[in-house]
N, C-alpha and C positions, 0 to 999 in steps of 0.2 A: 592671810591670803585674801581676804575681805576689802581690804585695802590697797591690793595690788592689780586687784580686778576695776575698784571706780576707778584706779589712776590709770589703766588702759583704757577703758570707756570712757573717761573723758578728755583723754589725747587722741581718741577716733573721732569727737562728736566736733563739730563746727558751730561757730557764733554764725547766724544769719541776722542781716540788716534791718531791724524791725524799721527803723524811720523809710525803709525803701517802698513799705506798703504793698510787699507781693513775697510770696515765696521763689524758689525754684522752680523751672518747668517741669514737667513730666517729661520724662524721654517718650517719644513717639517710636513705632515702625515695632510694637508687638514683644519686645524683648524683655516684657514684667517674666514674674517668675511665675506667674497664675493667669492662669485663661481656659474656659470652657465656653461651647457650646451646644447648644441643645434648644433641637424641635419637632415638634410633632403636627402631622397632617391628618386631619379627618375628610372624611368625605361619605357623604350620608345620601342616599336617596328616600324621596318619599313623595308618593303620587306622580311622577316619572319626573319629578324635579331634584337635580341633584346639590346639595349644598356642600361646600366648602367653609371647613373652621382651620386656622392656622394659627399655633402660634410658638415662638422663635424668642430665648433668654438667652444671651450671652455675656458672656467678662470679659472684656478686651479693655487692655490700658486701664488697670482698676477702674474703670465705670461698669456698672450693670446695667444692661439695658433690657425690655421686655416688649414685644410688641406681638399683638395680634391681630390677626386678619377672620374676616366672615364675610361670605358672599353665595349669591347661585350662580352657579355655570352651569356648561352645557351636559344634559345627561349623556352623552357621549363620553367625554371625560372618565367620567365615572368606571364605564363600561372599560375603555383603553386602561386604567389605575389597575382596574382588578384581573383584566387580561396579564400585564405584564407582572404582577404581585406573584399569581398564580405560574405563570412561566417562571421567572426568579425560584419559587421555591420550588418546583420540579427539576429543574436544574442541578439546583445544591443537593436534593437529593441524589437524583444520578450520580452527581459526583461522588458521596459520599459512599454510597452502595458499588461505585466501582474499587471501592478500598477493600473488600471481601469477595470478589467474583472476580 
């Protein structure tokens, strides 16, 4: 059986043109079989300056890429994040408690 397996794996495999000096392209437009994304925001006050850390890792088209951001914004900001956090989960609660009452 041993032998019946490389004589299919190597009627699937293809000779590429080493004297062409390049592979195959990559297919573009997302259609690997793997891709993730993932990012996380902070936002910090301190002494009524609020800072901003971000940072954002994803696998798109087998590349990984990682980039992060730091910076101060307005404490305003800060104030609008934690308003609308704090709505968001009062919310889900309600919902959640309208499933028993």
């Amino acid at each position: 059986m041993g032998t019946e397996l490389e004589k299919i794996g190597n009627a699937l495999l293809r000779r590429i043109d080493e004297s062409a000096g390049h592979y195959p392209a990559r297919t573009q437009g997302g259609d690997g079989f793997y891709s993730f994304r993932y990012s996380c925001t902070e936002i910090t006050t301190r002494g009524g300056e609020a800072y901003l850390k971000r940072s954002e890792t994803r696998c798109e088209n087998g590349r990984l890429v990682n980039e992060e951001y730091e910076g101060m914004v307005d404490s305003s900001m800060h104030r609008r994040a934690v308003d609308e956090a704090q709505r968001h989960f009062a919310d889900r609660i309600a919902r959640a408690m309208r499933l028993f009452f």
